[in-house]
C-alpha positions, -999 to 999 in steps of 0.1 A, spaced: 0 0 0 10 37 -5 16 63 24 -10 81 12 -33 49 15 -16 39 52 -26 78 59 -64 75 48 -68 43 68 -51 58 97 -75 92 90 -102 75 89 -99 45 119 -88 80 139 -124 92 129 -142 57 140 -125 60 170 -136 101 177 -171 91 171 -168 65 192 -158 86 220 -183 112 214 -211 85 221 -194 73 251 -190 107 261 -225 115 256 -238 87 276 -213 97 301 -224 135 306 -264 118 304 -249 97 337 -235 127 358 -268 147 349 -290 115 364 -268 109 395 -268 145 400 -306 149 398 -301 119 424 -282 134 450 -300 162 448 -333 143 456 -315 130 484 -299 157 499 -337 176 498 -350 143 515 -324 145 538 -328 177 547 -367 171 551 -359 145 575 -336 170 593 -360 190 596 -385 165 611 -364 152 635 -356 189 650 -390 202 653 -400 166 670 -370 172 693 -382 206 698 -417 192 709 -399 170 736 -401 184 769 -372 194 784 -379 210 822 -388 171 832 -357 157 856 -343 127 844 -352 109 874 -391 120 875 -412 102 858 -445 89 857 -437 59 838 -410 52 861 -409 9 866 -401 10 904 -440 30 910 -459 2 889 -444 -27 900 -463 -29 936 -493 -22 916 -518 -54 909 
């Protein structure tokens, strides 16, 4: 074969190999948009759930001492 004809073959397995790339690229970008979309879903759930958990905490009483309780084991357990 002639350079020229080594050149076109080269030129043109070069090109197979671009487009190639291109669609692997393109599925790539498609993949960080989707796991993007993801974390952002989760990061807004997690968030909610943050948000959940404080105002319940915030509903918890909190002038009760530890020790005074009404539920407390050692009141019910002469109880029958």
């Amino acid at each position: 074969m002639s350079k020229i004809q080594d050149l076109a073959d080269r030129v043109e397995r070069l090109l197979l190999r671009h487009e190639e790339l291109k669609r692997t690229n393109e599925l790539l970008e498609q993949q960080v948009a989707q796991l993007t979309q993801e974390r952002d879903n989760l990061r807004s759930r997690l968030n909610a759930a943050r948000s959940r958990i404080d105002a319940l905490l915030d509903r918890l009483p909190v002038d009760a001492p530890a020790g005074d309780t009404h539920n407390d084991s050692r009141n019910e357990g002469g109880r029958a």
